[in-house]
N, CA, C and O atoms as a GROMACS GRO file, in nm:
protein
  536
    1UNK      N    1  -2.337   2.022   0.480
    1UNK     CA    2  -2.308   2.137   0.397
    1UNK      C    3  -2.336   2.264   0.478
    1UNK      O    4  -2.418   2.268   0.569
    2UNK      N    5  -2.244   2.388   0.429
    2UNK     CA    6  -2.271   2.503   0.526
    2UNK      C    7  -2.384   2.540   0.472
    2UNK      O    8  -2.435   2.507   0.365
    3UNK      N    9  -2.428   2.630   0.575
    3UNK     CA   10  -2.603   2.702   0.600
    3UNK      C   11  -2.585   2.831   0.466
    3UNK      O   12  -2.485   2.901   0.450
    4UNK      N   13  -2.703   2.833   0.389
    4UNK     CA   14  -2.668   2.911   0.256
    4UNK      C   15  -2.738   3.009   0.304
    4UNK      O   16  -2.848   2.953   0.298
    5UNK      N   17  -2.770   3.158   0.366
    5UNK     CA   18  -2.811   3.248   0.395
    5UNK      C   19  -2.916   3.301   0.302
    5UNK      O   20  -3.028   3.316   0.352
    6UNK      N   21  -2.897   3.337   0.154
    6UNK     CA   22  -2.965   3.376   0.100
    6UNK      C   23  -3.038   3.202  -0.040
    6UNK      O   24  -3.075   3.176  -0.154
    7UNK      N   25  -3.023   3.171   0.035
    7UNK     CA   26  -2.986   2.987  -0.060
    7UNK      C   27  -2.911   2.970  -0.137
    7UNK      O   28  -2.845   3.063  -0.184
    8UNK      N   29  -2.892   2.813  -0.183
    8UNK     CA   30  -2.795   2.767  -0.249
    8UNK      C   31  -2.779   2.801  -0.364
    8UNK      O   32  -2.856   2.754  -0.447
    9UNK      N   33  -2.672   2.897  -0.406
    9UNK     CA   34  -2.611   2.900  -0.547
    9UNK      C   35  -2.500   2.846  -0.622
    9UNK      O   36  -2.381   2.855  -0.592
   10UNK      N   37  -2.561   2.778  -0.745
   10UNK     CA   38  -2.412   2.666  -0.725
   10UNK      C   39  -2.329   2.729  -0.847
   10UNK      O   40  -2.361   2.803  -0.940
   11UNK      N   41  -2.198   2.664  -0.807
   11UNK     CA   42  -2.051   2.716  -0.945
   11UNK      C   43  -1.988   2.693  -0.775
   11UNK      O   44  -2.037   2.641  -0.675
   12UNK      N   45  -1.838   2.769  -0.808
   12UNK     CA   46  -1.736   2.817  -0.693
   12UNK      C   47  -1.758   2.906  -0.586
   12UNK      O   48  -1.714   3.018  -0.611
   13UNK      N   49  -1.820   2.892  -0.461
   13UNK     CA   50  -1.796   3.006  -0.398
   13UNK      C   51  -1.661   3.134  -0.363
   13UNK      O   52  -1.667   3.241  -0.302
   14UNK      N   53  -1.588   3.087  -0.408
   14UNK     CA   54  -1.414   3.167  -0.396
   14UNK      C   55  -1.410   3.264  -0.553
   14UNK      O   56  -1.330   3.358  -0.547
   15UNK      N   57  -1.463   3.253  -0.647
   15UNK     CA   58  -1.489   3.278  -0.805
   15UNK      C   59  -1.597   3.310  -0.850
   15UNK      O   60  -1.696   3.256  -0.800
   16UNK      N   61  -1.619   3.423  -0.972
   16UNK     CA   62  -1.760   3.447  -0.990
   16UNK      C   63  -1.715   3.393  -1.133
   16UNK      O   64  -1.613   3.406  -1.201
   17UNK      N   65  -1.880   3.302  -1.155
   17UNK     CA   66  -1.867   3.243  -1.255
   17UNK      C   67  -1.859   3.352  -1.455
   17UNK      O   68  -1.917   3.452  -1.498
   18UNK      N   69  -1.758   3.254  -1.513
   18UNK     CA   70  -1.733   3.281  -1.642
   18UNK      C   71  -1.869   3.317  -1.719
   18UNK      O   72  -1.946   3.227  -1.750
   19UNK      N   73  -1.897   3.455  -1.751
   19UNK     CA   74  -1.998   3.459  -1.778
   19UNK      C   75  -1.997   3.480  -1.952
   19UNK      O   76  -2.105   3.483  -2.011
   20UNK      N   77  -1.854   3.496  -2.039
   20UNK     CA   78  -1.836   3.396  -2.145
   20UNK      C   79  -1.893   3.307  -2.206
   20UNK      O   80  -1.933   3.314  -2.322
   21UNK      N   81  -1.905   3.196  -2.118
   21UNK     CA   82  -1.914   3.060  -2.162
   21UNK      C   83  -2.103   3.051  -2.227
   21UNK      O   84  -2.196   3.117  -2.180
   22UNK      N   85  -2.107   3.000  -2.286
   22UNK     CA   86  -2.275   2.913  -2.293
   22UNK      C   87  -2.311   2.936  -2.199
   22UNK      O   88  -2.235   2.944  -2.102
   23UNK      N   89  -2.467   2.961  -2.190
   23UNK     CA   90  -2.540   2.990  -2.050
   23UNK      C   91  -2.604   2.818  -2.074
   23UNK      O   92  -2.595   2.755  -2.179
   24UNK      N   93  -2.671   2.766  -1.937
   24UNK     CA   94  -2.685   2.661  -1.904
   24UNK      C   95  -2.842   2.649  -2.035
   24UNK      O   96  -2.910   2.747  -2.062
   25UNK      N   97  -2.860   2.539  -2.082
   25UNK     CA   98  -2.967   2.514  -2.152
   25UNK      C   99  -2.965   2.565  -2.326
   25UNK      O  100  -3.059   2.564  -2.406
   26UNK      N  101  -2.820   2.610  -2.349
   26UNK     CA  102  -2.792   2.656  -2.466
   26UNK      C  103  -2.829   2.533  -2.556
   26UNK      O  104  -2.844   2.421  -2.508
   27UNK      N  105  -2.848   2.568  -2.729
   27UNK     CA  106  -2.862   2.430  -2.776
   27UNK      C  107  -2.702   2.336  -2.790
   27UNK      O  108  -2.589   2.376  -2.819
   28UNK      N  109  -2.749   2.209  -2.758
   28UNK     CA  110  -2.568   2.141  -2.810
   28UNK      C  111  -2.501   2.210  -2.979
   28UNK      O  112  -2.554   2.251  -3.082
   29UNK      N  113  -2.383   2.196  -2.939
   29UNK     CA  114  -2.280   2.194  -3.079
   29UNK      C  115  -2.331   2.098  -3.164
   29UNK      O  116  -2.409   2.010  -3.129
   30UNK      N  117  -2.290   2.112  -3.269
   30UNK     CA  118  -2.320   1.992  -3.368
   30UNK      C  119  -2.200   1.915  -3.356
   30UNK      O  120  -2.211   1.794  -3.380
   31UNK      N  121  -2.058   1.971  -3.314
   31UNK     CA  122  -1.922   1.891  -3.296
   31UNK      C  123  -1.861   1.948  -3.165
   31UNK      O  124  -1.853   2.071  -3.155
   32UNK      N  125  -1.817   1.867  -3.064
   32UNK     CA  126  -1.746   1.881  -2.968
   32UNK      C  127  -1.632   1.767  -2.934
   32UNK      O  128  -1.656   1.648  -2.952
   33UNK      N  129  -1.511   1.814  -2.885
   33UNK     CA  130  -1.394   1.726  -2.811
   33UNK      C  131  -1.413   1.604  -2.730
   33UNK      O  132  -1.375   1.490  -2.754
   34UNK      N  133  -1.470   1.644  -2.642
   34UNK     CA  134  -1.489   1.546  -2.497
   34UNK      C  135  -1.688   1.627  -2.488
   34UNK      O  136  -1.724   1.745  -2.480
   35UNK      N  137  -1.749   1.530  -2.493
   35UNK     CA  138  -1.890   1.466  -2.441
   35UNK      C  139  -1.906   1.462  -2.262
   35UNK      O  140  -1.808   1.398  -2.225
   36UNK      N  141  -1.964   1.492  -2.175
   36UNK     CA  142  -1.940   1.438  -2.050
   36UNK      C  143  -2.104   1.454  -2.025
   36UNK      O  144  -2.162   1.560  -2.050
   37UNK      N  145  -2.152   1.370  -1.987
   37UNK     CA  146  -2.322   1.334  -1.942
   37UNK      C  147  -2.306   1.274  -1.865
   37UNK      O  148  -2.246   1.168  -1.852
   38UNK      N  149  -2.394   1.380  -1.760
   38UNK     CA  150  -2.424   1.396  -1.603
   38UNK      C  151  -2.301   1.481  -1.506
   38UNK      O  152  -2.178   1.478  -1.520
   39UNK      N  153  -2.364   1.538  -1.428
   39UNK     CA  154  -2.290   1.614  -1.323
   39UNK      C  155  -2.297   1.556  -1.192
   39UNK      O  156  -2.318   1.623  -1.091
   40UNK      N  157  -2.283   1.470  -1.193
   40UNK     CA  158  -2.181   1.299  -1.042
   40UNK      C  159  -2.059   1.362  -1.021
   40UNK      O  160  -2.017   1.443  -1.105
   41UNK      N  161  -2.013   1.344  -0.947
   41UNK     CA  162  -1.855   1.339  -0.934
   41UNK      C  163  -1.803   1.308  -1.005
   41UNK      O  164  -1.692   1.362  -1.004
   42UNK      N  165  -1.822   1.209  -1.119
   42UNK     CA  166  -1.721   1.132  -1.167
   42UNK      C  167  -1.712   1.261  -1.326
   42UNK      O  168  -1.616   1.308  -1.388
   43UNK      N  169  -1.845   1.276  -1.338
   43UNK     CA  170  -1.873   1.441  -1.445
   43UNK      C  171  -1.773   1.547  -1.397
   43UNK      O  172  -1.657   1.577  -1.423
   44UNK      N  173  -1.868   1.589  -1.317
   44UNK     CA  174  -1.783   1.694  -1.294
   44UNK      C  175  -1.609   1.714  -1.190
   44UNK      O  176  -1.558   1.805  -1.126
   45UNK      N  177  -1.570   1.564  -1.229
   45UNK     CA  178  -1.416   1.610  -1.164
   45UNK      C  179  -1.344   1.568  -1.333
   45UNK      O  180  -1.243   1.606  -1.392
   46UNK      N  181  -1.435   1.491  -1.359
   46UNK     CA  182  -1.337   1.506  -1.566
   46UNK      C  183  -1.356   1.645  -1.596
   46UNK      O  184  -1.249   1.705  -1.610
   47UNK      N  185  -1.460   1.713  -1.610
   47UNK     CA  186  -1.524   1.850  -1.635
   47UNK      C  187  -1.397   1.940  -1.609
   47UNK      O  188  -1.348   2.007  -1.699
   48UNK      N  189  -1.332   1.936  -1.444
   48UNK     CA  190  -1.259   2.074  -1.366
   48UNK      C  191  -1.114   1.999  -1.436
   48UNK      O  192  -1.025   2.077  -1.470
   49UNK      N  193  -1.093   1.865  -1.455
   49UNK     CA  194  -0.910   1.851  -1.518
   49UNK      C  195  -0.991   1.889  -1.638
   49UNK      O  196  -1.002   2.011  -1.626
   50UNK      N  197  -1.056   1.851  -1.750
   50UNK     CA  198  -1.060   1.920  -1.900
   50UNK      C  199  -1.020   2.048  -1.886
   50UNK      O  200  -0.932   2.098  -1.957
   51UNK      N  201  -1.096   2.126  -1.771
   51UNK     CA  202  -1.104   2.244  -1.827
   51UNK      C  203  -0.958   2.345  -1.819
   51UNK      O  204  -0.956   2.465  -1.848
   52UNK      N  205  -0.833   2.259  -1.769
   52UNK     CA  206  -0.663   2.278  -1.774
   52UNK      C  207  -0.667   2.302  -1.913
   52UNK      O  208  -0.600   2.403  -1.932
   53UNK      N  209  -0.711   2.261  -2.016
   53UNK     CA  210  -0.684   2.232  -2.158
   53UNK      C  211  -0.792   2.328  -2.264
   53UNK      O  212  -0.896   2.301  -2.324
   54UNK      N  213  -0.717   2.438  -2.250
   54UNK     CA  214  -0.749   2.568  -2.305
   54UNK      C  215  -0.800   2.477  -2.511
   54UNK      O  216  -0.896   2.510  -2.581
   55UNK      N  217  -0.717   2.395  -2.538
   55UNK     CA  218  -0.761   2.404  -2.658
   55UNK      C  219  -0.854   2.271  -2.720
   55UNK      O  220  -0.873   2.251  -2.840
   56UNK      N  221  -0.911   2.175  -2.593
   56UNK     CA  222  -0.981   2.050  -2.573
   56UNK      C  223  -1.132   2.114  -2.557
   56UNK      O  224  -1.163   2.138  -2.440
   57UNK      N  225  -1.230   2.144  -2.657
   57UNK     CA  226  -1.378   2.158  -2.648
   57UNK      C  227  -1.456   2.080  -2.568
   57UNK      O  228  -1.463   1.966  -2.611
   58UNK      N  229  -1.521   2.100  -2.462
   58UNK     CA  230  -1.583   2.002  -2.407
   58UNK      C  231  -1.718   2.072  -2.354
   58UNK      O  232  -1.730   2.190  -2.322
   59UNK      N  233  -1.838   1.953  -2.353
   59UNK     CA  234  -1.951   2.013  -2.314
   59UNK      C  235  -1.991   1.905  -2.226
   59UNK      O  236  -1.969   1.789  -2.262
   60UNK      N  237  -2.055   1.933  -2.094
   60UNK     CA  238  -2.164   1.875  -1.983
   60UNK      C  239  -2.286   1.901  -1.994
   60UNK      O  240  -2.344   2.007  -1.969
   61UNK      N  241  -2.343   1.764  -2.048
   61UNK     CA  242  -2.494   1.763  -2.058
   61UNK      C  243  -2.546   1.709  -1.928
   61UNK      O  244  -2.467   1.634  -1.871
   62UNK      N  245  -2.673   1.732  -1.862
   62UNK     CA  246  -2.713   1.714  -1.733
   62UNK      C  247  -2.870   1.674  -1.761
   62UNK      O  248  -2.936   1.769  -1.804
   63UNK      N  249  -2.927   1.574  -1.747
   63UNK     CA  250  -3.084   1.583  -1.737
   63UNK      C  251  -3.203   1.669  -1.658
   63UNK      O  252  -3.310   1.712  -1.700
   64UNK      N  253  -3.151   1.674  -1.546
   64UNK     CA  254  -3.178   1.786  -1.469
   64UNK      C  255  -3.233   1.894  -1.473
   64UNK      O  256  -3.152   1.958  -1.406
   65UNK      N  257  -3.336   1.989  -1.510
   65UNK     CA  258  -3.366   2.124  -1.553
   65UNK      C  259  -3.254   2.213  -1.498
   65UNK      O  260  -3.223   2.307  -1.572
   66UNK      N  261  -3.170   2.198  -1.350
   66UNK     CA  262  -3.129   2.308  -1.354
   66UNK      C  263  -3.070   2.271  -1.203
   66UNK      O  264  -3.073   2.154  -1.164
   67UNK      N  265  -3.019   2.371  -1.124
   67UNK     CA  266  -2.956   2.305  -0.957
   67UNK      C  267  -3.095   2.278  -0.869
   67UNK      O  268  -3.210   2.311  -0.843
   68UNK      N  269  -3.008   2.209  -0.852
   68UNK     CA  270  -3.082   2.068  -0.720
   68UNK      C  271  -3.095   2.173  -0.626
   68UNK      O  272  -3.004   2.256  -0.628
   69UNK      N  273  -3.224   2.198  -0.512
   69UNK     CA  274  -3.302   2.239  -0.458
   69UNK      C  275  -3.290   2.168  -0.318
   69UNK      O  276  -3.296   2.229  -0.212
   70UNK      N  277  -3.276   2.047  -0.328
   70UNK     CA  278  -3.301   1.935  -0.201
   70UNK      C  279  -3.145   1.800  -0.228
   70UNK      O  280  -3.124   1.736  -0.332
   71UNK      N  281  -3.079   1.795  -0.125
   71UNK     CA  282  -3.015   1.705  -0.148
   71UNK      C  283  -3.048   1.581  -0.212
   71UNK      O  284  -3.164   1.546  -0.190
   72UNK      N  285  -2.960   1.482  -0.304
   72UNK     CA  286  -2.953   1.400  -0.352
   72UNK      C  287  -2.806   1.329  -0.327
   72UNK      O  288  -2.707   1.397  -0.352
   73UNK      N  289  -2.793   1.213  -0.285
   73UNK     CA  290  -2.665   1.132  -0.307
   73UNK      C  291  -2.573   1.215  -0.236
   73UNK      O  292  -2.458   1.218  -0.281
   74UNK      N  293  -2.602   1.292  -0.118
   74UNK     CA  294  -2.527   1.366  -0.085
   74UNK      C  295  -2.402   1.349   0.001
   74UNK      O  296  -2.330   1.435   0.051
   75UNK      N  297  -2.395   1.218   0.005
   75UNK     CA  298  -2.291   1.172   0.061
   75UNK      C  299  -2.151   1.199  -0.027
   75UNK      O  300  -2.174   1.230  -0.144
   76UNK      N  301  -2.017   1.193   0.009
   76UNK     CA  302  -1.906   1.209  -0.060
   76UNK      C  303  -1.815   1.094  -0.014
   76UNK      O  304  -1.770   1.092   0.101
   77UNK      N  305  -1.787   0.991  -0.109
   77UNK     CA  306  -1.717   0.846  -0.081
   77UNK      C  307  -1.541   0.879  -0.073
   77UNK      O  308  -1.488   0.970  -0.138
   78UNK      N  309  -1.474   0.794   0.010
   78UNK     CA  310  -1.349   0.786   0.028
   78UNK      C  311  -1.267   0.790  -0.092
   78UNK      O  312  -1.156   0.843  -0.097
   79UNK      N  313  -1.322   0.735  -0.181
   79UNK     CA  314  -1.243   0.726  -0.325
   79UNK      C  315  -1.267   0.838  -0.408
   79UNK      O  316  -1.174   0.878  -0.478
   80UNK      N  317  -1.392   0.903  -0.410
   80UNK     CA  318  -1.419   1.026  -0.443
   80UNK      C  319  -1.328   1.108  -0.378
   80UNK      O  320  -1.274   1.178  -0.463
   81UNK      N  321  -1.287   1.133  -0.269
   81UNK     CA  322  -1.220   1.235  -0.158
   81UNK      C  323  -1.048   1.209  -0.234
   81UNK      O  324  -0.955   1.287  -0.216
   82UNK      N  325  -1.042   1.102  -0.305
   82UNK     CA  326  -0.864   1.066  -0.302
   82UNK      C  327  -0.909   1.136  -0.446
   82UNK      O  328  -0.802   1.178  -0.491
   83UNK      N  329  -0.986   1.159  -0.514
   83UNK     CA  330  -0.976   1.168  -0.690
   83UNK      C  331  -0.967   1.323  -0.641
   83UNK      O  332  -0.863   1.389  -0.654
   84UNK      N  333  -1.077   1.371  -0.588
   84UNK     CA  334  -1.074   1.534  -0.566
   84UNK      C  335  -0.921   1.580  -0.478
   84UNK      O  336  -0.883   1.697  -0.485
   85UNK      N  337  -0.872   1.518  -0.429
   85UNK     CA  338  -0.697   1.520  -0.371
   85UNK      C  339  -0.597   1.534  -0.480
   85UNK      O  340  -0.502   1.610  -0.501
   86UNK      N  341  -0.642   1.451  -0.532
   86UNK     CA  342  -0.526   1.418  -0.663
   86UNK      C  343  -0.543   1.546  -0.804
   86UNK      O  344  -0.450   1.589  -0.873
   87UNK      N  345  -0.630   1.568  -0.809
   87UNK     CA  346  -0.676   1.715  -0.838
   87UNK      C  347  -0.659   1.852  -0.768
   87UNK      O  348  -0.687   1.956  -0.827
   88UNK      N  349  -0.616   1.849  -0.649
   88UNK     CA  350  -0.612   1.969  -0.564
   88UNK      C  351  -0.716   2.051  -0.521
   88UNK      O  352  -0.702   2.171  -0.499
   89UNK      N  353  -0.848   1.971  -0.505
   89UNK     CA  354  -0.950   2.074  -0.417
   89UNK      C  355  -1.002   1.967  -0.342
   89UNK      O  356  -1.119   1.990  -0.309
   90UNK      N  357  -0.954   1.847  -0.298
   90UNK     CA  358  -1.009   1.816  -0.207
   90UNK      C  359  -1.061   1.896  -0.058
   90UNK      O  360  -1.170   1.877  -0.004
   91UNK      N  361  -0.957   1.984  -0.011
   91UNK     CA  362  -0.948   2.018   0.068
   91UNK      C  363  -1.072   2.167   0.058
   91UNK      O  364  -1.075   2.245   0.153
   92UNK      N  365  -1.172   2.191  -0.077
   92UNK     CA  366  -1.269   2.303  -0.079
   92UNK      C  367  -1.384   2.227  -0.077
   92UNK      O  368  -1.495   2.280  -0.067
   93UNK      N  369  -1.367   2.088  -0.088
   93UNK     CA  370  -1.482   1.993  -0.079
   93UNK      C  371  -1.514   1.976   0.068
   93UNK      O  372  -1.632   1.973   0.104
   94UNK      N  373  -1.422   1.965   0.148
   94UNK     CA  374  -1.420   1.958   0.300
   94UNK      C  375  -1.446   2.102   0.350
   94UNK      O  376  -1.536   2.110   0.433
   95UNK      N  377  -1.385   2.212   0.316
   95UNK     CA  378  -1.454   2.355   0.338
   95UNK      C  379  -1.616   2.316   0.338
   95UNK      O  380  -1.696   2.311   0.431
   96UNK      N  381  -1.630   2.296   0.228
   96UNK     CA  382  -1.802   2.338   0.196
   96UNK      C  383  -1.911   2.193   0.283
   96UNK      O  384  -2.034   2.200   0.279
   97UNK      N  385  -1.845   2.087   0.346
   97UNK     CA  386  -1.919   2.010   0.360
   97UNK      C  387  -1.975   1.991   0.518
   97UNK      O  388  -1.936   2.072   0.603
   98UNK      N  389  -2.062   1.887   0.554
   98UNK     CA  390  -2.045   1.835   0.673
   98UNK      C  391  -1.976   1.699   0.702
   98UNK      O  392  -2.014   1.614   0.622
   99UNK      N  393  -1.870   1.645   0.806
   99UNK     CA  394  -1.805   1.582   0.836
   99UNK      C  395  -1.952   1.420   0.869
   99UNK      O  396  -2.043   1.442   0.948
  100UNK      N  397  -1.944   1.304   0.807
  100UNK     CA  398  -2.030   1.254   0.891
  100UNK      C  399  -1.926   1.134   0.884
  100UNK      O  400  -1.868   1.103   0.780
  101UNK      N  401  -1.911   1.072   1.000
  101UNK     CA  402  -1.828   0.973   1.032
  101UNK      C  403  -1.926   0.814   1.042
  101UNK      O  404  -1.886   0.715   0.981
  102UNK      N  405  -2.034   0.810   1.111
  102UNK     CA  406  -2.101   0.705   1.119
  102UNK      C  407  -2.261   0.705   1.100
  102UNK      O  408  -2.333   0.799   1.132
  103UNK      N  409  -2.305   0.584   1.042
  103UNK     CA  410  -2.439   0.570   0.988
  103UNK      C  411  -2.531   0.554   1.157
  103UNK      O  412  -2.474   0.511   1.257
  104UNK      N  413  -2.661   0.595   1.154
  104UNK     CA  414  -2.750   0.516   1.288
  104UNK      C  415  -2.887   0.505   1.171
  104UNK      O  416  -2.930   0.566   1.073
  105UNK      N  417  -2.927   0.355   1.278
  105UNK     CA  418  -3.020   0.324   1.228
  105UNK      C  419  -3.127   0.339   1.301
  105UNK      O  420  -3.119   0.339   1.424
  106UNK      N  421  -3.249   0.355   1.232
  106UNK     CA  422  -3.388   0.414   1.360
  106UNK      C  423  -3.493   0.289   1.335
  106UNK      O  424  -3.471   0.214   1.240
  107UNK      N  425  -3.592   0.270   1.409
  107UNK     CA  426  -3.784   0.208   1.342
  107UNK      C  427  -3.824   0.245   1.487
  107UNK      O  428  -3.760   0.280   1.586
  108UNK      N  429  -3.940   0.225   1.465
  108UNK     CA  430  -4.051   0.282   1.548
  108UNK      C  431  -4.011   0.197   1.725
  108UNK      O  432  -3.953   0.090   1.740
  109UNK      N  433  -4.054   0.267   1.807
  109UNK     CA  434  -4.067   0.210   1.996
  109UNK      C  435  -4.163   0.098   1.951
  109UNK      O  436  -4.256   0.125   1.874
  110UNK      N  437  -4.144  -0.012   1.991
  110UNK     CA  438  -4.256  -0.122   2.019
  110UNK      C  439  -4.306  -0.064   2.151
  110UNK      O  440  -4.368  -0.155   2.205
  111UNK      N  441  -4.308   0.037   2.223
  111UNK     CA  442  -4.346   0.052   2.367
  111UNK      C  443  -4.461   0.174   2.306
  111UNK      O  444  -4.581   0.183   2.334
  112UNK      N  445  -4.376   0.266   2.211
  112UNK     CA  446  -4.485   0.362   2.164
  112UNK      C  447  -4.442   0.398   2.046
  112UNK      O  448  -4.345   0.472   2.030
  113UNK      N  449  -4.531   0.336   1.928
  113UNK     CA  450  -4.480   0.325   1.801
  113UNK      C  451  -4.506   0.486   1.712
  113UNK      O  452  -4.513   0.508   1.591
  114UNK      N  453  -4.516   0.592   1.845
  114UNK     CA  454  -4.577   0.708   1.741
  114UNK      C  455  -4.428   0.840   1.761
  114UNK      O  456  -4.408   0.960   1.746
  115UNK      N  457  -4.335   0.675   1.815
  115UNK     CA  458  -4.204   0.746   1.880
  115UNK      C  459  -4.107   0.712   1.818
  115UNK      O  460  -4.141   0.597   1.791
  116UNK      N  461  -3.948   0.731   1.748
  116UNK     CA  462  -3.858   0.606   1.701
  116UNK      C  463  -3.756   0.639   1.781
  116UNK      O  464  -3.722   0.738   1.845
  117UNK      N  465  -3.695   0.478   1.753
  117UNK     CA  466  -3.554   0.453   1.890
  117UNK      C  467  -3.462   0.408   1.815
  117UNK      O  468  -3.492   0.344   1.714
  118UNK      N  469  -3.333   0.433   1.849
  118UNK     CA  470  -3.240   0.405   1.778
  118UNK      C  471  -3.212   0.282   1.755
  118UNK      O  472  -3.251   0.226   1.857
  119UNK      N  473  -3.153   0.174   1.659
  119UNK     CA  474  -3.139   0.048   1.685
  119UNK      C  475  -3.016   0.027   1.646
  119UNK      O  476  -2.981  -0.091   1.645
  120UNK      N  477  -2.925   0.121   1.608
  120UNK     CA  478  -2.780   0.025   1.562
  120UNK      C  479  -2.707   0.162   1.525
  120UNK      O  480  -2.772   0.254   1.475
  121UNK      N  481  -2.580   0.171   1.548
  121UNK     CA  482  -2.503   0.257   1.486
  121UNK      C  483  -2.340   0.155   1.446
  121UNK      O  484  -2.301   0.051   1.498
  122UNK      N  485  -2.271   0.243   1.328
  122UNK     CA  486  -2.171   0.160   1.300
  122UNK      C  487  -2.087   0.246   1.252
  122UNK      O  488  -2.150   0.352   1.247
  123UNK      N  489  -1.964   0.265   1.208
  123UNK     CA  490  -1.880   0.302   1.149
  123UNK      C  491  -1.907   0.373   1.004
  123UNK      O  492  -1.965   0.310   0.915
  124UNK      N  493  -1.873   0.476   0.989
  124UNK     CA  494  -1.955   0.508   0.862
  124UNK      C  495  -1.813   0.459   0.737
  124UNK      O  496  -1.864   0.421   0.631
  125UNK      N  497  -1.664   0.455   0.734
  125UNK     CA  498  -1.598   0.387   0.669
  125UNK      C  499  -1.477   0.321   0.774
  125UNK      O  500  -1.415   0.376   0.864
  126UNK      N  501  -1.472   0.191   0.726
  126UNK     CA  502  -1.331   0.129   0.790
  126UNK      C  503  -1.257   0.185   0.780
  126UNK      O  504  -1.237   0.270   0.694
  127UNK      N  505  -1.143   0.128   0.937
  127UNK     CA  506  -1.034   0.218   0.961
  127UNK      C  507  -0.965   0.152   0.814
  127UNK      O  508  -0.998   0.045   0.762
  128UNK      N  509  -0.852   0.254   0.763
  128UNK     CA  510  -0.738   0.177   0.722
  128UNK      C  511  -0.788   0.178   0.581
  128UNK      O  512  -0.703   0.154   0.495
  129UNK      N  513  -0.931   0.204   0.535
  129UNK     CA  514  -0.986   0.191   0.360
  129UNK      C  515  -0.957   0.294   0.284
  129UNK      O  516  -0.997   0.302   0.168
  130UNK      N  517  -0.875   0.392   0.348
  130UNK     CA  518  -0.828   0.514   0.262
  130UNK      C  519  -0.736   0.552   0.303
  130UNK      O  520  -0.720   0.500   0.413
  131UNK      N  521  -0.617   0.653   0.267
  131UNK     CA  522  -0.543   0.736   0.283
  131UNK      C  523  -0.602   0.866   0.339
  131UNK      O  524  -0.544   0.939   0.420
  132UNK      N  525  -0.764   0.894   0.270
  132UNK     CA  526  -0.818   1.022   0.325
  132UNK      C  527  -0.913   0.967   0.496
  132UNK      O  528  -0.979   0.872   0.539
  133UNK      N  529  -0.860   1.103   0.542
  133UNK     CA  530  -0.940   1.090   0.672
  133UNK      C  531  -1.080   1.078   0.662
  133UNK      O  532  -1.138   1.177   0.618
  134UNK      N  533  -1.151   0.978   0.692
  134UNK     CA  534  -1.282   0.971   0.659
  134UNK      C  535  -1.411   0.950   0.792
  134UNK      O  536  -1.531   0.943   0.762
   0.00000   0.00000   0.00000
């Protein structure tokens, strides 16, 4: 992910957020359209197509107090990369990210265990498992 200068603030960097809407921690509706619990990918890419549909109510509940501070799950999967494509921002997901192509694995020097050595590196996805460059 790029280097956040003043730190990470999250919504769109290209857009200043709808300041309209519910502020985060509002109480729930008593009735809403579409339900969506948790902000995963799989949340928030239903979340950005709902929100095409000016007259479909929808609310994202999150357990979370509030934005993540320290990465979590920060990886972004090949199939994730084709859903955010098929939507049209794949390509702001790759703006904002870092490229990592392959996993390495580390444990301690048996020569000097207060040292670690690499022990394996591999492919981080097979050739040929996506359409997206991965």
């Amino acid at each position: 992910m790029q280097f956040h200068l003043n730190g990470f603030e999250p919504g769109d960097p290209e857009i200043r957020p709808d300041r309209s809407r519910r502020p985060a921690g509002s109480p729930l509706p008593s009735k809403t359209d579409v339900l969506i619990v948790g902000c995963g990918s799989a949340g928030l890419t239903l979340a950005a197509q709902m929100s095409a549909f000016d007259d479909i109510d929808t609310v994202i509940i999150e357990r979370k107090p509030g934005p993540m501070q320290r990465g979590q799950a920060d990886g972004v999967s090949c199939r994730s990369m084709e859903m955010f494509a098929a939507f049209g921002f794949a390509h702001r997901v790759c703006n904002e990210a870092y490229w990592v192509n392959e996993t390495t694995f580390w444990k301690p020097d048996p020569q000097s265990p207060q040292h670690i050595i690499r022990t394996g590196r591999i492919q981080d996805v097979e050739d040929g498992l996506s359409e997206i460059r991965m």
